[in-house]
C-alpha positions in Angstrom: -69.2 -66.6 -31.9 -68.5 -70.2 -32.2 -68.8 -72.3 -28.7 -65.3 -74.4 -28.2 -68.2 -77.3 -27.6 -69.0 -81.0 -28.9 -71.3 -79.6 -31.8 -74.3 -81.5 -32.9 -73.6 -80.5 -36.7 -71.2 -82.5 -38.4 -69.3 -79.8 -39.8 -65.8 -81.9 -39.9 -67.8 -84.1 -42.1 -67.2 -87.1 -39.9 -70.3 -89.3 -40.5 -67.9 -91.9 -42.2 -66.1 -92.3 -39.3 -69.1 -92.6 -37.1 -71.1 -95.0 -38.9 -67.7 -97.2 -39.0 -67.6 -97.0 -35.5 -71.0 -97.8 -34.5 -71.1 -100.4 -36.5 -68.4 -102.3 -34.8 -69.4 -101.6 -31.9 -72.7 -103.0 -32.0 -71.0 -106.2 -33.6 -72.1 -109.2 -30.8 -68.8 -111.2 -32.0 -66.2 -108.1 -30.9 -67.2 -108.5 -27.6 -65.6 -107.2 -25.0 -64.1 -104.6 -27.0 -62.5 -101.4 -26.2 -61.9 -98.8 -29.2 -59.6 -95.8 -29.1 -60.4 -92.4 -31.1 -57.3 -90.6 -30.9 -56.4 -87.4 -32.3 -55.2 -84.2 -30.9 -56.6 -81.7 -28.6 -59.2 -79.4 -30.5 -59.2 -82.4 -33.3 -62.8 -82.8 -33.0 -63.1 -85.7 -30.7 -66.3 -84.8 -28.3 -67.6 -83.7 -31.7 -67.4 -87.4 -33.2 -68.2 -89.0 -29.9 -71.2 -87.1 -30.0 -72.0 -88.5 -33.8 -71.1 -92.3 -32.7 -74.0 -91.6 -29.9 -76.9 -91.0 -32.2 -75.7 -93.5 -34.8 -75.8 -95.8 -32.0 -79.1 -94.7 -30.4 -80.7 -94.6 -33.8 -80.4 -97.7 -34.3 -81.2 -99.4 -30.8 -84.2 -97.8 -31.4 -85.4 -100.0 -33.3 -83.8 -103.0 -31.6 -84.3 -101.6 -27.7 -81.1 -103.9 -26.5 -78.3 -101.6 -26.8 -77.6 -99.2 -24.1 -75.3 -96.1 -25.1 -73.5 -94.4 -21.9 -71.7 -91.1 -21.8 -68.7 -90.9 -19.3 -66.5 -87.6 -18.7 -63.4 -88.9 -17.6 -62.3 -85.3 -16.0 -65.6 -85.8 -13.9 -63.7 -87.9 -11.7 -60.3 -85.9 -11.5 -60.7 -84.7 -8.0 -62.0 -88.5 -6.8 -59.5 -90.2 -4.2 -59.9 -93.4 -6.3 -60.3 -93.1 -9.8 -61.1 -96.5 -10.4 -64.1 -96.6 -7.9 -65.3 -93.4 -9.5 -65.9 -94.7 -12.8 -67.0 -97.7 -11.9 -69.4 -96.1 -9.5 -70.7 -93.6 -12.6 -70.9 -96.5 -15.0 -72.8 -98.6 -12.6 -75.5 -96.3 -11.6 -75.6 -95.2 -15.6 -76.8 -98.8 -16.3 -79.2 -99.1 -13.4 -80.8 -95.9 -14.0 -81.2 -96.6 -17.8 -85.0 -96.6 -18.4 -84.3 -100.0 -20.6 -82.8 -101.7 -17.6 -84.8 -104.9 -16.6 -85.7 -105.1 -12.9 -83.2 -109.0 -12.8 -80.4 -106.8 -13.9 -81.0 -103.8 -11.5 -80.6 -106.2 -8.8 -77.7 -107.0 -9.6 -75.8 -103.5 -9.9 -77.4 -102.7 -6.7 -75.6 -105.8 -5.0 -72.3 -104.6 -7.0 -72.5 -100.9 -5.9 -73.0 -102.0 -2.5 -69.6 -104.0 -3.0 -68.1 -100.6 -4.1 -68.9 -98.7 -0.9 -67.0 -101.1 0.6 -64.4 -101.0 -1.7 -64.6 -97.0 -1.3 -64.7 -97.3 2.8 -61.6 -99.4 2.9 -59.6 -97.3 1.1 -60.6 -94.5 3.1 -59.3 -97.2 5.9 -55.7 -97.6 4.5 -55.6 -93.3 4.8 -57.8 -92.5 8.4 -58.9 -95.9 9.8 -55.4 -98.2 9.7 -54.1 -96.6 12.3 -57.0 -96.1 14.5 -57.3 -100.4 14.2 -53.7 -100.5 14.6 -53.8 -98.1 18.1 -56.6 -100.4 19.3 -54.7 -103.7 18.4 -51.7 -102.3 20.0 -52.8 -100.7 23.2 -50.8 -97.1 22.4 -53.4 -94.5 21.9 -50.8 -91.8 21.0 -51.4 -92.2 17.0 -54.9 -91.5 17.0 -55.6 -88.8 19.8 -53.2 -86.4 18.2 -55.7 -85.4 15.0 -58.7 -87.5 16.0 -61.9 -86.3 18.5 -61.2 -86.6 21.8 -65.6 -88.5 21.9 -64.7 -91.9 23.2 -67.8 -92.9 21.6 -66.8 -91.1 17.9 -63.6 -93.3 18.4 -65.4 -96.2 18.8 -67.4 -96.0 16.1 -64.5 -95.1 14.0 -63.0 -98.3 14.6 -65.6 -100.6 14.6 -66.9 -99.1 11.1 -63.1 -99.5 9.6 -62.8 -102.8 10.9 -66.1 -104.1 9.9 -65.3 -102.9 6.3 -62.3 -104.1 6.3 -64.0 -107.4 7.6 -66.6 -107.7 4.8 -63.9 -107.1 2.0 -62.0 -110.1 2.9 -65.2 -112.2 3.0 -67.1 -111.1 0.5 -63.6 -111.0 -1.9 -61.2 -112.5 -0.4 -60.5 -116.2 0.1 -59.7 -117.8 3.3 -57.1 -119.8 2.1 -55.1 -117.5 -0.3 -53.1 -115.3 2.3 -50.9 -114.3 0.4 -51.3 -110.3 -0.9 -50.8 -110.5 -4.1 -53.2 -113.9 -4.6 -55.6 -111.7 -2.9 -55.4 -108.9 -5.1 -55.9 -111.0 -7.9 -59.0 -113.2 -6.5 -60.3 -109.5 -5.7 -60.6 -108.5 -9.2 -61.3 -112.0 -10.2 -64.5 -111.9 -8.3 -65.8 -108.1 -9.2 -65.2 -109.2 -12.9 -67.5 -112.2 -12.4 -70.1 -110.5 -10.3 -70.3 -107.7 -13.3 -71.0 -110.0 -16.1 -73.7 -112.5 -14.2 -75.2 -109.2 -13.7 -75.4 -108.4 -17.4 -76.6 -112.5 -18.2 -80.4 -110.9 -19.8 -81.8 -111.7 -23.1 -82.8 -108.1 -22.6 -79.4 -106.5 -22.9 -77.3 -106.7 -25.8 -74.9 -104.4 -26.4 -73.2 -101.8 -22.9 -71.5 -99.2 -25.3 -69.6 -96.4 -22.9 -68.2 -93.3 -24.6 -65.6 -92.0 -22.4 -64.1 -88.7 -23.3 -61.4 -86.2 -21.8 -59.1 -89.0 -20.4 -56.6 -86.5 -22.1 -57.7 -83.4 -20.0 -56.8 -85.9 -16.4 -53.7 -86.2 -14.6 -51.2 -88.8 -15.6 -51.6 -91.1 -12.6 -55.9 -90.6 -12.9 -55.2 -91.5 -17.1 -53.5 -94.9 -15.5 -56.2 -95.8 -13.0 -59.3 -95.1 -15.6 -57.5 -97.6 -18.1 -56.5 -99.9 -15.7 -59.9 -99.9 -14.0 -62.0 -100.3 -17.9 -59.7 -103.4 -18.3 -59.4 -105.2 -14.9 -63.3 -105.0 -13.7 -65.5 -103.8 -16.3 -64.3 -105.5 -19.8 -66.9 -108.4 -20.0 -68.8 -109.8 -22.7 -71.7 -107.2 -23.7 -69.4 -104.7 -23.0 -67.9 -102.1 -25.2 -65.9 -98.9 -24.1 -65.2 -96.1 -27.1 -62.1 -93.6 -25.4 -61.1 -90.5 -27.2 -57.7 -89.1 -26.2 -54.2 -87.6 -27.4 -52.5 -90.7 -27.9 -49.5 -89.1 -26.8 -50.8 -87.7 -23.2 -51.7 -91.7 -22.7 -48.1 -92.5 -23.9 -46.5 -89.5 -21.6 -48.9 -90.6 -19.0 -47.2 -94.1 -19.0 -44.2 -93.1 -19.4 -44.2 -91.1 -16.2 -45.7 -93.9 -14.2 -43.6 -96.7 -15.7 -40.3 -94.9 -16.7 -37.9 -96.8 -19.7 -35.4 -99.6 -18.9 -32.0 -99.0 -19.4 -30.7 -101.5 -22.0 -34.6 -102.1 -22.5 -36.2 -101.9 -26.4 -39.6 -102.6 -25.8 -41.5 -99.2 -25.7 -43.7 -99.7 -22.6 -45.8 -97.1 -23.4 -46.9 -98.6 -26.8 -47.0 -102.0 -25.4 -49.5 -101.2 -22.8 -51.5 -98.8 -24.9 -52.4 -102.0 -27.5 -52.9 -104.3 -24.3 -55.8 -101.8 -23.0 -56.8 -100.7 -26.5 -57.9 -103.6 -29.2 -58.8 -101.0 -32.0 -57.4 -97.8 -32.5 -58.9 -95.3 -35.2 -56.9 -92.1 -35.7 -58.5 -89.1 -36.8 -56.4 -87.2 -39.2 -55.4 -84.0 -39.0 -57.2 -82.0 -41.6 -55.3 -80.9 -44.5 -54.6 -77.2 -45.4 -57.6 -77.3 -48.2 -60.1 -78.6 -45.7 -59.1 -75.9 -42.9 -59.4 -73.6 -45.5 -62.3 -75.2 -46.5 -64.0 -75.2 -42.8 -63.0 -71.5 -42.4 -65.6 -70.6 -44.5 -68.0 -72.9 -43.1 -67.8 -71.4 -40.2 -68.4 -68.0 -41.7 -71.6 -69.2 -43.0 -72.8 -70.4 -40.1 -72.2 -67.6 -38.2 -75.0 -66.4 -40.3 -77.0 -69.2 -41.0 -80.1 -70.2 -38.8 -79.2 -73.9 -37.4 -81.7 -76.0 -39.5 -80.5 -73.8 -42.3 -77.0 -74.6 -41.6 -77.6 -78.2 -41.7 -79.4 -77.9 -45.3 -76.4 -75.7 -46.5 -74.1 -78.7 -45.5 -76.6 -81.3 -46.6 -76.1 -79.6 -50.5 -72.6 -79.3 -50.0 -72.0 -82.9 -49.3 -75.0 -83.9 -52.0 -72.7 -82.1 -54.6 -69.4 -83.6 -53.6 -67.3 -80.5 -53.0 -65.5 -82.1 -50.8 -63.9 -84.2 -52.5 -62.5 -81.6 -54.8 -58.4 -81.7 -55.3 -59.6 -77.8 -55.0 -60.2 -75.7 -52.5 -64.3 -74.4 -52.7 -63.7 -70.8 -53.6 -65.6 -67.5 -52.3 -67.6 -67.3 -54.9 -69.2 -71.0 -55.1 -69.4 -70.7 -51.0 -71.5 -67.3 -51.9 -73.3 -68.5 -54.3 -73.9 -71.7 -52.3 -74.9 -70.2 -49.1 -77.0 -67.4 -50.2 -80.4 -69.2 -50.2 -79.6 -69.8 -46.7 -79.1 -66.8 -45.1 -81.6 -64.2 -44.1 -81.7 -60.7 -46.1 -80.9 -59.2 -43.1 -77.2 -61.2 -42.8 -76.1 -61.0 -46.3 -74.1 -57.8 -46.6 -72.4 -58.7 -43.0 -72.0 -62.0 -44.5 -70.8 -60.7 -47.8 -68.1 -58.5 -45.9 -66.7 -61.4 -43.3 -66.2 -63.5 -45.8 -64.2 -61.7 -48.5 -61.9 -60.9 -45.6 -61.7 -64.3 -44.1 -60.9 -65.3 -48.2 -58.4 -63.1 -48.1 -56.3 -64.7 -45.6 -57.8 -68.6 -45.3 -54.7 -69.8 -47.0 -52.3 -68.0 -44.7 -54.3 -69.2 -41.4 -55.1 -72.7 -42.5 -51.1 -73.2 -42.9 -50.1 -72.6 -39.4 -53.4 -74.2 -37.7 -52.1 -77.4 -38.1 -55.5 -78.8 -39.1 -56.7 -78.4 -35.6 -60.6 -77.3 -35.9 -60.4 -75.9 -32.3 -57.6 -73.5 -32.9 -59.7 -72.2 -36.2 -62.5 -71.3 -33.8 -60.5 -69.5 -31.7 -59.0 -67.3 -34.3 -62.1 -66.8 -35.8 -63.7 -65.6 -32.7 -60.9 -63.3 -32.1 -61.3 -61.4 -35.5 -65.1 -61.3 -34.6 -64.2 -59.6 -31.1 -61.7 -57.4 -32.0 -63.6 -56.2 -35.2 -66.5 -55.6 -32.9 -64.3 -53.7 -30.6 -63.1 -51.8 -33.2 -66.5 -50.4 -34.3 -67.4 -49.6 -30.5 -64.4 -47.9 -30.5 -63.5 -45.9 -33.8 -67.7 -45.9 -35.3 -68.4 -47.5 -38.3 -67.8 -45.0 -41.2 -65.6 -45.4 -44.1 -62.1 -45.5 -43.3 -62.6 -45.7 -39.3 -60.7 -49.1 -39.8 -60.4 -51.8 -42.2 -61.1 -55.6 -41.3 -58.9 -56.7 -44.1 -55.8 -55.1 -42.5 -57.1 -55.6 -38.7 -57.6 -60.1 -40.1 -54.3 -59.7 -41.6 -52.3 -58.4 -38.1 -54.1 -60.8 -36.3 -52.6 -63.8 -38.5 -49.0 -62.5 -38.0 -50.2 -62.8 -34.2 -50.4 -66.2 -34.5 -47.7 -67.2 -37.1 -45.1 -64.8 -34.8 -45.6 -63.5 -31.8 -42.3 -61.9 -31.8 -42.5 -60.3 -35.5 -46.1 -58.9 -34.5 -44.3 -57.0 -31.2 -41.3 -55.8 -33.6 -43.9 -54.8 -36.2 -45.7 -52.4 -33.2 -42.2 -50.9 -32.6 -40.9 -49.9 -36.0 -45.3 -48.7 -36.3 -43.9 -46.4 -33.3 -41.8 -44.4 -35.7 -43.8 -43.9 -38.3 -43.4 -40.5 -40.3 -44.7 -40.4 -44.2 -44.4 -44.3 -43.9 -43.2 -47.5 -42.0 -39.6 -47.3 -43.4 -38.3 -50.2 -41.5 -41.6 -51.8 -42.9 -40.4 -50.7 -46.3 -37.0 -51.9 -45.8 -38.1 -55.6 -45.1 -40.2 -56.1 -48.3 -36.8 -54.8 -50.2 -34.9 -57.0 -48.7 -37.2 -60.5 -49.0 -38.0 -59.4 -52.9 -34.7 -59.5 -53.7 -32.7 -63.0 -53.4 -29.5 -60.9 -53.3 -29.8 -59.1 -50.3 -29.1 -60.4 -46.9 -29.4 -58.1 -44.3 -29.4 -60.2 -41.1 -32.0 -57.8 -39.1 -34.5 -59.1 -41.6 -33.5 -62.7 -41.4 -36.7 -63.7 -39.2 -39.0 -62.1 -42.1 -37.2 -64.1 -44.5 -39.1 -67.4 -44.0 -41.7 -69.1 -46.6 -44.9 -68.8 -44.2 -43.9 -65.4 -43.1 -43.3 -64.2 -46.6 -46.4 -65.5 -47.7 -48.4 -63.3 -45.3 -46.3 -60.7 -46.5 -47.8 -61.3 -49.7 -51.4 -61.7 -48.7 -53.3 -58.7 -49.1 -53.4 -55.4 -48.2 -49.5 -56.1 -49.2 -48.3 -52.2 -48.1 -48.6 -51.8 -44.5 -46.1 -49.4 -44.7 -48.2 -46.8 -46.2 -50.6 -47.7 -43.3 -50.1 -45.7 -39.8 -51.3 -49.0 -37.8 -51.5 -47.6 -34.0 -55.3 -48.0 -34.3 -54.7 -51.7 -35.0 -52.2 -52.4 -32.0 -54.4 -50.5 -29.5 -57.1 -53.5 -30.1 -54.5 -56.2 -29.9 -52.5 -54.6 -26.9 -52.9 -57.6 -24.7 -50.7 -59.6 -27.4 -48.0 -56.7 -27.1 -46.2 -58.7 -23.8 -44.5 -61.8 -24.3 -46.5 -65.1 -23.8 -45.6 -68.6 -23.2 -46.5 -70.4 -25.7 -49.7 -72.1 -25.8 -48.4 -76.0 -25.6 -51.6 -77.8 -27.2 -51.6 -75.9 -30.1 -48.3 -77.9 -31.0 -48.1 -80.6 -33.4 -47.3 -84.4 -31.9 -44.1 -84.0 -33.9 -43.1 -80.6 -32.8 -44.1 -82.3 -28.8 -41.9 -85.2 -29.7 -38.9 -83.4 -30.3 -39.6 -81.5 -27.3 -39.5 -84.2 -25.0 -36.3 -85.9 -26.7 -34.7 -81.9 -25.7 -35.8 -82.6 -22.2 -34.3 -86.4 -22.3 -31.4 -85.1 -24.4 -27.6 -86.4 -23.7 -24.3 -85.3 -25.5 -25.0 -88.1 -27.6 -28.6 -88.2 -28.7 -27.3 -84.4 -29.8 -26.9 -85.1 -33.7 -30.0 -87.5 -33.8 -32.4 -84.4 -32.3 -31.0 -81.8 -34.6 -32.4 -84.2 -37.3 -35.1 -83.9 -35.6 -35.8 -80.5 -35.6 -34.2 -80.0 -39.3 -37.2 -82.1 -40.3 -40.0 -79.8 -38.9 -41.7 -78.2 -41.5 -41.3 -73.9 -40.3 -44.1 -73.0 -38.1 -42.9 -75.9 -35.5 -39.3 -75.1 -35.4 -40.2 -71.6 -34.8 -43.0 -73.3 -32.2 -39.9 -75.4 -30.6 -37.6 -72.7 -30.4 -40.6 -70.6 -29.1 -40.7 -73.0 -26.1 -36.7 -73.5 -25.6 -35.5 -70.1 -25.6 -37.0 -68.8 -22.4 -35.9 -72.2 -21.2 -32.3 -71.1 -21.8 -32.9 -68.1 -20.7 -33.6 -68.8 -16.7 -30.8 -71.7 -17.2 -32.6 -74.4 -17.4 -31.1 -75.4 -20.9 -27.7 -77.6 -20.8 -24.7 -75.3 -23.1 -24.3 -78.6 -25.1 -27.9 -78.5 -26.0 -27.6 -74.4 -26.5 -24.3 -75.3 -28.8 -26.1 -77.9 -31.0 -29.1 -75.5 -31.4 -27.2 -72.6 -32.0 -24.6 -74.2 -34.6 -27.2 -76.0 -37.0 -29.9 -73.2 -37.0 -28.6 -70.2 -38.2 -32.1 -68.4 -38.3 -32.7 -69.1 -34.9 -29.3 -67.5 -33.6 -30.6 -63.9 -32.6 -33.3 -65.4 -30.1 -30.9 -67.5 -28.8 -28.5 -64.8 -27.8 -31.3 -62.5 -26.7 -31.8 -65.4 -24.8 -28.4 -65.4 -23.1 -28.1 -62.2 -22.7 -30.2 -62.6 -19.5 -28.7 -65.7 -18.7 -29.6 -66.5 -15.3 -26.7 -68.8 -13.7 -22.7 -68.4 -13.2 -20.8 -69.5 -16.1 -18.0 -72.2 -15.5 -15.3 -73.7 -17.1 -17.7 -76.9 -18.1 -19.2 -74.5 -20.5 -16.1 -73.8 -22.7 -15.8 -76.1 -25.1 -19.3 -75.4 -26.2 -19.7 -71.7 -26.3 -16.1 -72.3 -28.5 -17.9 -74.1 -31.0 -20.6 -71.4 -30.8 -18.2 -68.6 -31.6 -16.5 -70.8 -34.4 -19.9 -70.5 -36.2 -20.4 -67.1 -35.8 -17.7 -64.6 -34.2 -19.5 -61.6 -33.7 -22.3 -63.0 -32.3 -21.1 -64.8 -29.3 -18.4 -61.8 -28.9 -21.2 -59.3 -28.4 -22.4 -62.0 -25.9 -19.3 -62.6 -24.5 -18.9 -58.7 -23.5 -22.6 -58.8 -22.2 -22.0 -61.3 -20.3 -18.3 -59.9 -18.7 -20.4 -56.9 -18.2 -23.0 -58.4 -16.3 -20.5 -60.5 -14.1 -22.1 -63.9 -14.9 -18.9 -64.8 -16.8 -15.1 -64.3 -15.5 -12.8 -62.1 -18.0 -10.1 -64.8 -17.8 -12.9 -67.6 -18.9 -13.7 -65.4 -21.7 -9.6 -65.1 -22.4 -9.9 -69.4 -22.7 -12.6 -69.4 -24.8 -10.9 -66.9 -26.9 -7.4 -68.3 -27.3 -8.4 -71.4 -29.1 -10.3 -69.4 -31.6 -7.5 -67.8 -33.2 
């Protein structure tokens, strides 16, 4: 099994990217700096933060002035205050360091101190404000209704809040600046100051702080992290390295600071490069390189760690990677025999001349994500182990090439894989609907619109992958193991590409007028995200939730998309007005017997008024 884990084996082959990284951030003259690693979710991220740390710790090593700090930003998800969290966790990181010299320890202690202030009047403004406030005012009422009736507990309750409350304004606060605002700002002012005195050692070079899952927090928590890295804790000698989605960050401020009306500037971007100096993007890896690291994977599955490591080490040595080809089975056989005990080789062997088989297929619709190749891997591993605990090993009990090559049309089509199951169901001598389908695709000439889903490139091309006739195979065995995939699922939203997310969110924005510019959109998705997007919009439209003008645009430029949709309407899940007219008119103009079949559901079901469907009808004649 493969752990979904930062892995201490550069298998992504990022060193590169590492060594770049570590070496800027160890650069004295970028200081304060803060770097962003973005990619997408299962794009490898921990995985490279986890390569920048031992460059980095290599190399201060030899130099003993560099400290290197890990930081979970999802640690402090449940924290009233983000800010004070992290800068809580990064202060008693530095003072706990082993490196730390006994001036600079002082120091933190003195600022941490501050921070349980800080964290004590906050918990003022929710429990003790109005406690001080009763007190000031004489009117008990406010407090006895949720606090102990202990005259002493009271007491204490409101001498504690008020002496926090107290040593805040002293110790941050000037007496002269009254005014909030100038008070918020001396606050900061003064924290920011106390930090970097603290830091003034000969002994200390370089702060470096890998934070990572920023993308996994909610929106508000991704605000106060940034917010608090850039206010308080950017000084000199101070580096912070953040891996995220860039587009969570973007959504994140977005929802927090919403766009202007009339307003060009895109906040979101804007504030991004104000909190962010240098952002490195980690690309998505390409088709040959999934297919590539599908058959790394393989080998380490049977490859002793060390061994592992060697096996890459030659890989790398003879520059494979940079082929314009993909490595082939053999040359990953013969490369990764020497490795592998005797004991592994035939498993080995047979894993990987099925994984071969369909690499091309998989690495296609896996966007490049290393996370998502994982998990398919590990489910072909689990279901093919199921299968032998259920049907024995001998010959014939089932084959892995056929069980890998279901489990792809899994992930390429949920709904094809359910429709495959059903025309399984009436089997005789063959699968004649099967049968049917691979008549229709192989011949250019034949349009039959029940096979019109089928009839799509990467759909065809598992069609072609072998074993090519399923219909000469009775496949219940195959569905029993996969029955959990049998119901329909929402779709899992991270495994979508930033473009397929983009037009996603312009669908959610969408207005009568940003209709023509969206469907450009979505004409410009390569296959597997428009069936993604329309994978996400149709249940949408199905409980309602969809505008008809949206529904209209959909339905008129994507003819291949037209079945789900009505499926879709067919349980349509709100009364049907006038307002809807015009646009279910230009739906039946496109196709007639279509929305007429819908039309007839619908009168059936009530949600639609016969003399509605009459007006909808007239002008179509």
């Amino acid at each position: 099994m493969w752990l979904d884990n930062a892995s201490e084996v550069d298998i992504l082959f990022y060193e590169p990217y590492a060594n770049v990284i570590a070496d800027i951030s160890q650069n004295p003259n970028y200081k304060p700096l803060t770097i962003g690693v973005f990619g997408v979710w299962g794009a490898g991220k921990s995985t490279l933060l986890k390569l920048i740390k031992q460059k980095i710790d290599e190399k201060a090593q030899k130099k003993e002035k560099t400290l290197c700090i890990n930081i979970n930003a999802w640690m402090f998800e449940g924290y009233e205050d983000a800010k004070v969290a992290l800068m809580e966790a990064l202060l008693r990181e530095i003072k706990e360091h082993k490196d730390i010299p006994s001036k600079v320890k002082n120091g933190i202690s003195k600022l941490l101190k501050k921070l349980d202030l800080f964290k004590l009047a906050t918990k003022a403004v929710s429990v003790g404000a109005p406690l001080i406030a009763s007190a000031a005012t004489g009117n008990p009422v406010s407090f006895m209704i949720s606090i102990s009736t202990n005259a002493e507990a009271i007491g204490e309750s409101v001498k504690n809040t008020a002496n926090a409350v107290q040593s805040i304004r002293d110790d941050y606060i000037k007496t002269d600046e009254v005014n909030d605002e100038n008070s918020v700002v001396n606050n900061v002012r003064k924290f920011r100051e106390e930090f970097q005195k603290a830091l003034e050692d000969d002994a200390i070079e370089n702060i470096i702080v890998l934070i990572d899952d920023l993308d996994r927090c909610q929106p508000d928590r991704i605000i106060e992290t940034l917010e608090a890295i850039k206010l308080f804790l950017s000084v000199e000698k101070m580096t912070f390295i953040i891996a995220a989605d860039e587009n969570v960050i973007q959504y994140a401020i977005r929802k927090k600071y919403p766009p202007i009306e009339n307003y060009t500037v895109n906040l979101d971007k804007e504030y991004i490069e104000k909190i962010i100096q240098l952002p490195i993007y980690i690309p998505e890896l390409s088709s040959k390189d999934i297919e590539n690291y599908l058959m790394f994977l393989v080998v380490q599955e049977y490859c002793p760690k060390e061994q592992f490591k060697a096996f890459l080490e030659k890989i790398k040595k003879e520059k494979l990677l940079i082929s314009d080809d993909v490595i082939d089975v053999q040359k990953i056989k013969e490369k990764a025999m020497d490795f592998i005990g005797d004991e592994n080789k035939r498993k080995f062997e047979e894993t990987v001349d099925v994984i071969a088989g369909i690499k091309a297929i998989v690495a296609g619709n896996l966007k490049g994500n290393p996370r998502q190749t994982k998990r398919f891997l590990n489910t072909y591993i689990t279901k093919k182990k199921l299968a032998e605990l259920y049907f024995g090993t001998d010959e014939g009990a089932l084959d892995t090439r056929v069980l890998a090559k279901l489990l792809v049309l899994q992930k390429l089509d949920n709904d094809l894989f359910i429709q495959l199951n059903e025309w399984n169901k009436r089997f005789t001598t063959e699968n004649e609907e099967f049968k049917a389908m691979l008549e229709c695709i192989e011949s250019p000439d034949n349009e039959n619109e029940k096979f019109k889903a089928w009839n799509v490139p990467s759909i065809i091309k598992w069609v072609e992958s072998e074993p090519k006739h399923l219909e000469k195979i009775r496949l219940d065995r195959y569905f029993y193991l996969t029955r959990e995939s049998l119901k329909k699922a929402d779709v899992d939203i991270s495994t979508l590409s930033a473009a397929a997310k983009d037009v996603l969110e312009h669908i959610g924005r969408a207005t009568r007028g940003l209709m023509p510019q969206i469907v450009e959109k979505i004409a410009a998705l390569n296959a597997v995200d428009q069936s993604k997007v329309f994978e996400v919009v149709t249940p949408k439209i199905k409980k309602g939730e969809i505008e008809f003008y949206i529904i209209r645009s959909l339905f008129v430029n994507f003819e291949a998309y037209r079945d789900k949709i009505c499926n879709a309407l067919e349980g349509y899940s709100k009364k049907i007005t006038l307002r809807s007219v015009p646009a279910i008119r230009e739906m039946r103009a496109a196709d007639l017997k279509k929305v007429d079949d819908l039309l007839a559901t619908w009168e059936k079901s009530g949600i639609l008024e016969k003399k509605i469907i009459e007006e909808i009808k007239k002008e179509g004649k």
